[in-house]
MIVEX-91716 format. One record per atom (N, C-alpha, C): atom name; x, y, z; residue number from 0. Coordinates in pm, 1 decimal. Atoms other than C-alpha are relative to their C-alpha. Last residue first. Layout:
BEGIN
NODE site        X        Y        Z pos
NODE   CA        X        Y        Z NUM
...
***
This chain:
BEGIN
NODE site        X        Y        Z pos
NODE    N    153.0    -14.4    -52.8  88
NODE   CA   -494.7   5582.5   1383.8  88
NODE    C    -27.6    -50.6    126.7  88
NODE    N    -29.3    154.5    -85.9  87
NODE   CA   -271.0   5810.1   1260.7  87
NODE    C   -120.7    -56.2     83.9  87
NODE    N     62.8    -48.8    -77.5  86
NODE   CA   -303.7   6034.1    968.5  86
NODE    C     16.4   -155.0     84.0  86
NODE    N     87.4    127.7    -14.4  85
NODE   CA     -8.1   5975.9    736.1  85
NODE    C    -58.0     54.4    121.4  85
NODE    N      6.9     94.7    124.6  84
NODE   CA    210.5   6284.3    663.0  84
NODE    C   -116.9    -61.4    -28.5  84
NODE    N    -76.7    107.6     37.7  83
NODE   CA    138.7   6485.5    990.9  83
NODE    C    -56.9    -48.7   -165.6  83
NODE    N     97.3     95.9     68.5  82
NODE   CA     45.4   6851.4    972.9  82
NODE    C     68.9    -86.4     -7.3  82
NODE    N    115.1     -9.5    -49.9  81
NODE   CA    195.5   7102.9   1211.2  81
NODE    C    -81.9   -109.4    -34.1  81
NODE    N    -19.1    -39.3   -136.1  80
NODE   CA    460.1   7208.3    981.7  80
NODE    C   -124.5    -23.6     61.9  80
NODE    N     88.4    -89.4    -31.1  79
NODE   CA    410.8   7107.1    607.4  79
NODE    C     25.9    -15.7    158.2  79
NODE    N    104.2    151.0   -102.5  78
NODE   CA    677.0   6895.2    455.3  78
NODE    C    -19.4    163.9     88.7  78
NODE    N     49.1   -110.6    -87.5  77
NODE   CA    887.8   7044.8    138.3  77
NODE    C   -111.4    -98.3     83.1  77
NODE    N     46.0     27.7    -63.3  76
NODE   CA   1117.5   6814.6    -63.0  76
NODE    C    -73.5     95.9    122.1  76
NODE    N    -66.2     96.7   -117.6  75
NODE   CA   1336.4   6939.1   -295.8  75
NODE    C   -119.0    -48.5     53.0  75
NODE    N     85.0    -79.4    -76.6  74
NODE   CA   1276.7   6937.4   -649.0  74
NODE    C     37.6    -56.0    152.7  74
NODE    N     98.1     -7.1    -83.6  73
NODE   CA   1502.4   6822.0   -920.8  73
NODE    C    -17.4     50.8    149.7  73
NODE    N    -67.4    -95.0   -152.1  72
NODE   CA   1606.7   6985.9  -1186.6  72
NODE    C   -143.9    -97.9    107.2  72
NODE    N    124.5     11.9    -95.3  71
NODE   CA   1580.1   6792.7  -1549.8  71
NODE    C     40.2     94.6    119.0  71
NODE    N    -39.2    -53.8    -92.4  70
NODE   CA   1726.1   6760.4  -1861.1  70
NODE    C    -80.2     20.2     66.2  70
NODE    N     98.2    -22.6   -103.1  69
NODE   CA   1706.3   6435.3  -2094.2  69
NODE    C     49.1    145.5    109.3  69
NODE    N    -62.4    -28.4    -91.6  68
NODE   CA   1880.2   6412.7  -2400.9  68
NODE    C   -117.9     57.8    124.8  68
NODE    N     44.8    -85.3    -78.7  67
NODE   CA   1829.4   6181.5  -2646.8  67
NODE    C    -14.2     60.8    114.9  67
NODE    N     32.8    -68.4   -196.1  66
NODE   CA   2095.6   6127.5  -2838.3  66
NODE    C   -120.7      5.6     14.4  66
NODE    N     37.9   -103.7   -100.4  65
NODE   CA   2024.6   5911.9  -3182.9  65
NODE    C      1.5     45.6    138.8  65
NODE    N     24.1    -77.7   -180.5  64
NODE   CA   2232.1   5701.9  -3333.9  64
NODE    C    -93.1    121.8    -11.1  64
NODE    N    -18.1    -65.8    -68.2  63
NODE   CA   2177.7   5539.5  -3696.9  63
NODE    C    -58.0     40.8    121.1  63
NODE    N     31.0    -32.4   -101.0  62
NODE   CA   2273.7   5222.0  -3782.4  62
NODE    C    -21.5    141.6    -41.1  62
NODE    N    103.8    -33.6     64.8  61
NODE   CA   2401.3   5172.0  -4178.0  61
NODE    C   -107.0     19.7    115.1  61
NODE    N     19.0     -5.6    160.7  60
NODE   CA   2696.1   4979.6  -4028.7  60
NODE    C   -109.9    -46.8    -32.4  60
NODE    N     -7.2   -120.0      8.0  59
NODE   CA   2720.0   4965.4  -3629.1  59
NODE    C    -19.2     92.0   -141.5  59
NODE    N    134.1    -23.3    -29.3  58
NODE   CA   2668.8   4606.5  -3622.4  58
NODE    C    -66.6    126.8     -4.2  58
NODE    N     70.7     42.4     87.0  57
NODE   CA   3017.4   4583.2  -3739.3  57
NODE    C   -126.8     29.7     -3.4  57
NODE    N    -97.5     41.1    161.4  56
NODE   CA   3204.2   4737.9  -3498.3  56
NODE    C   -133.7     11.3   -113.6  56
NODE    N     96.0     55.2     57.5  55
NODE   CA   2976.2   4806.5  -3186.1  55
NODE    C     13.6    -98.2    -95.2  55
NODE    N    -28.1    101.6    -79.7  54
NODE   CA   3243.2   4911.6  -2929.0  54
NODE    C   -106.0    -83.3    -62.7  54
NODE    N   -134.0     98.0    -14.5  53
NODE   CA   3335.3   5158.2  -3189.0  53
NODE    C    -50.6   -113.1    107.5  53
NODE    N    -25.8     91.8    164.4  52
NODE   CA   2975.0   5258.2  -3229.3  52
NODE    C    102.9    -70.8    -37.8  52
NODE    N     74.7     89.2     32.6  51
NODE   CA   2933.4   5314.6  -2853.4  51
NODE    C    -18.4    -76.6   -169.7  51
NODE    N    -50.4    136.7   -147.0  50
NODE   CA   3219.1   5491.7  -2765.6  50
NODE    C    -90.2   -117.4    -81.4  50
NODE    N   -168.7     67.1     68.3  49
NODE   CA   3199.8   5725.3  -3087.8  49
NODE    C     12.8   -111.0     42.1  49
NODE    N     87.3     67.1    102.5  48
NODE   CA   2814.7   5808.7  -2911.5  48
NODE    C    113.6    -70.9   -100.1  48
NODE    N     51.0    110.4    -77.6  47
NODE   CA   3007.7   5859.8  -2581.9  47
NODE    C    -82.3    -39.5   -151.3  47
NODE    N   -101.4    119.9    -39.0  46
NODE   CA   3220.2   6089.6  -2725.4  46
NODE    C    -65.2   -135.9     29.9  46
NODE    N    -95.2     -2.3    118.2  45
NODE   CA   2953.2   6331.5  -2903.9  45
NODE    C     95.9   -114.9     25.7  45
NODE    N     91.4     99.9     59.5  44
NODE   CA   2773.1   6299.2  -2556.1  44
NODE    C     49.0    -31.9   -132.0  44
NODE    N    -17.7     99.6    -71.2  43
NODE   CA   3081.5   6466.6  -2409.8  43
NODE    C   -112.0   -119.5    -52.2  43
NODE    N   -132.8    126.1     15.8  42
NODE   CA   3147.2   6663.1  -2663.2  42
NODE    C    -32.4   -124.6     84.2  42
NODE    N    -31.3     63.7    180.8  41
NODE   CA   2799.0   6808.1  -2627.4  41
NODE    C     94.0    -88.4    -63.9  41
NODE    N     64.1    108.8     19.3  40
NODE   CA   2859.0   6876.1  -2280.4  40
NODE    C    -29.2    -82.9   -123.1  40
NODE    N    -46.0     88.0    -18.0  39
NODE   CA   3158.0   7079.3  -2377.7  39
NODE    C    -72.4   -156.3     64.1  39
NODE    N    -55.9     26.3   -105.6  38
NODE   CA   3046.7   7300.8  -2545.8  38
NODE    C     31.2   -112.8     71.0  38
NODE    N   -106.3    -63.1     18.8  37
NODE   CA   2771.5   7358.9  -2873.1  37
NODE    C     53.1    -45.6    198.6  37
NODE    N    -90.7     62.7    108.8  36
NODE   CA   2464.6   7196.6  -2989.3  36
NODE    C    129.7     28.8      1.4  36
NODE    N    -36.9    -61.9    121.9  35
NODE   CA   2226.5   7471.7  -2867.2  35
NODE    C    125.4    -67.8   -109.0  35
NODE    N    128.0    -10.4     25.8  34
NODE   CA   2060.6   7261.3  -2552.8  34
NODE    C     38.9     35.7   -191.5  34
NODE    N     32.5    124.0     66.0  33
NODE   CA   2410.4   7183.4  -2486.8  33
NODE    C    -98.3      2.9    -81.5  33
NODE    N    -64.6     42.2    106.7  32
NODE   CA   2522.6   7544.4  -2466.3  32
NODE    C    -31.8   -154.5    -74.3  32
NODE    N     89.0    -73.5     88.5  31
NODE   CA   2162.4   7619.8  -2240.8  31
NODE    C    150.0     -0.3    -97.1  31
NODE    N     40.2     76.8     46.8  30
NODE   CA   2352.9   7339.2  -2025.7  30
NODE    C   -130.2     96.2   -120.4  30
NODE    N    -74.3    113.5    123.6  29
NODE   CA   2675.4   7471.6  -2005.0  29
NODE    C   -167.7   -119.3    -27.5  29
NODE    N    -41.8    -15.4    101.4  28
NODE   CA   2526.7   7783.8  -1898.0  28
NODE    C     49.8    -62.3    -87.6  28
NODE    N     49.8    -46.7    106.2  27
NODE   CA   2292.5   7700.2  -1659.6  27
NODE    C     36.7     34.5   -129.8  27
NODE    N     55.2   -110.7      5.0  26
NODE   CA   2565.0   7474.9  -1452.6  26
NODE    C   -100.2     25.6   -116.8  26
NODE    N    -94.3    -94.9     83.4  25
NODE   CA   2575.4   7128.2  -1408.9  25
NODE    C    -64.1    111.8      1.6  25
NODE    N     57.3   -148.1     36.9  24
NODE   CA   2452.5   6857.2  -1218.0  24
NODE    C    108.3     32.5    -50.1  24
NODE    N    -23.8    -50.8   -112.0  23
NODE   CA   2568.1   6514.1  -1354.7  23
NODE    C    -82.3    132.9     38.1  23
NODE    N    -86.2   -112.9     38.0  22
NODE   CA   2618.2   6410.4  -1708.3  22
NODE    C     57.1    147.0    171.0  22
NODE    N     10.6    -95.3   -128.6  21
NODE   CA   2472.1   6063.8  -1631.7  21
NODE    C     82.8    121.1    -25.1  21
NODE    N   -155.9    -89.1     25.3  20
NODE   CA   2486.1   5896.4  -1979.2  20
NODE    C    -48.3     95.7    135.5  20
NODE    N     26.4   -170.2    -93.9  19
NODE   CA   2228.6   5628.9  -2040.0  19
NODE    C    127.0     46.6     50.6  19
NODE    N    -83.8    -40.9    -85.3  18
NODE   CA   2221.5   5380.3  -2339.0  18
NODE    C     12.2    132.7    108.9  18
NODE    N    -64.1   -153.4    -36.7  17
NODE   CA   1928.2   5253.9  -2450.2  17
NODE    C    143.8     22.5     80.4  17
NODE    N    -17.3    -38.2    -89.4  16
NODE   CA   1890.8   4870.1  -2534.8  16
NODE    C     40.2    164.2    -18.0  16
NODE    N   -177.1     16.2   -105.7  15
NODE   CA   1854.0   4798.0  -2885.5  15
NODE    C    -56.1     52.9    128.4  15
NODE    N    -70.3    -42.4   -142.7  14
NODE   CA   1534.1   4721.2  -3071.5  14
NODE    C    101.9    -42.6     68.3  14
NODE    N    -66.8     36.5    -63.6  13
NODE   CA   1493.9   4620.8  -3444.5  13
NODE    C     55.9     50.8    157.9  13
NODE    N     69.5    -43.3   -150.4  12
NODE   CA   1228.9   4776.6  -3617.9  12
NODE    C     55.2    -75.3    114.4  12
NODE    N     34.4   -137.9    -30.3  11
NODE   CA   1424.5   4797.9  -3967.2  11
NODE    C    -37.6     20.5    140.8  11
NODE    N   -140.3      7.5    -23.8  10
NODE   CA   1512.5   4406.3  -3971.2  10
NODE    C     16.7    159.4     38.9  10
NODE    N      5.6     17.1   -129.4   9
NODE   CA   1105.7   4355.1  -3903.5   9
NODE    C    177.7     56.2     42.5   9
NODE    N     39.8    -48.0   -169.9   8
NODE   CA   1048.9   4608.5  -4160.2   8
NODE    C     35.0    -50.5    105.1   8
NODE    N    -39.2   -134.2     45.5   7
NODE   CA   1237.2   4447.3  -4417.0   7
NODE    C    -34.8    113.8    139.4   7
NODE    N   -133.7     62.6    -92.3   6
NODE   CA   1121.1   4099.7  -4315.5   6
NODE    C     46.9    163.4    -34.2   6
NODE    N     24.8     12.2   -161.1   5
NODE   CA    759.7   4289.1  -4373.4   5
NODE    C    138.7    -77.4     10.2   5
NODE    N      6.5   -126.8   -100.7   4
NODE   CA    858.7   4425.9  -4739.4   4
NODE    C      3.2    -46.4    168.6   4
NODE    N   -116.5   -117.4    -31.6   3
NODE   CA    992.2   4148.8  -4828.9   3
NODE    C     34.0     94.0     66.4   3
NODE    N    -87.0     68.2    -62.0   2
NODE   CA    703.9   3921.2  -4801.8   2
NODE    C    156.9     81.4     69.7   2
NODE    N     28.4    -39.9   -152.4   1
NODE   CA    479.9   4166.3  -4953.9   1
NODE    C     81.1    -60.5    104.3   1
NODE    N    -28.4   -140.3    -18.5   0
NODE   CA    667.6   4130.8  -5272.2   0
NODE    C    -36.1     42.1    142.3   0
***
C-alpha cells in the first residue's frame, strides 16, 4: 500500500520546464483587464496555453496548466551627480 502511494506521488511530482510568454510593454488598461481575466492579453495567454497542450498530445491528458503571470515595470536608472560609482584608487 505504501508502495503505491509514493510511485503515485513520484508520477504526481513530475517537473516540466516553464514556459515563458513575453507579452511586451503594454498599456494600464490592458493590463488591469488581464489582472481581471478579461481582453485581449488573456487571449493571448489563453492561446499560448492551447499551443502548448496541442503540441503536447498525449502527455497532455489529466495535466493541468497553470499561467503564471508575472507583471512588472521596470526602473530606470538614476546616477548621482558629483559622486563617482566606484571610488578610485
Amino acid at each position: 500500500m505504501a508502495d503505491q502511494v509514493a510511485e503515485q506521488t513520484k508520477a504526481s511530482a513530475e517537473v516540466t520546464q516553464p514556459i515563458l510568454v513575453d507579452l511586451g510593454k503594454q498599456r494600464p488598461k490592458r493590463i488591469k483587464a488581464l489582472k481581471q481575466g478579461n481582453g485581449k492579453l488573456w487571449k493571448e495567454v489563453v492561446d499560448v496555453l492551447d499551443e502548448v497542450k496541442g503540441s503536447l498530445g498525449e502527455e497532455a491528458d489529466g495535466k493541468i496548466f497553470v499561467p503564471v503571470i508575472l507583471v512588472y515595470r521596470k526602473q530606470s536608472r538614476r546616477f548621482r551627480r558629483g559622486f563617482p560609482l566606484l571610488p578610485s584608487p
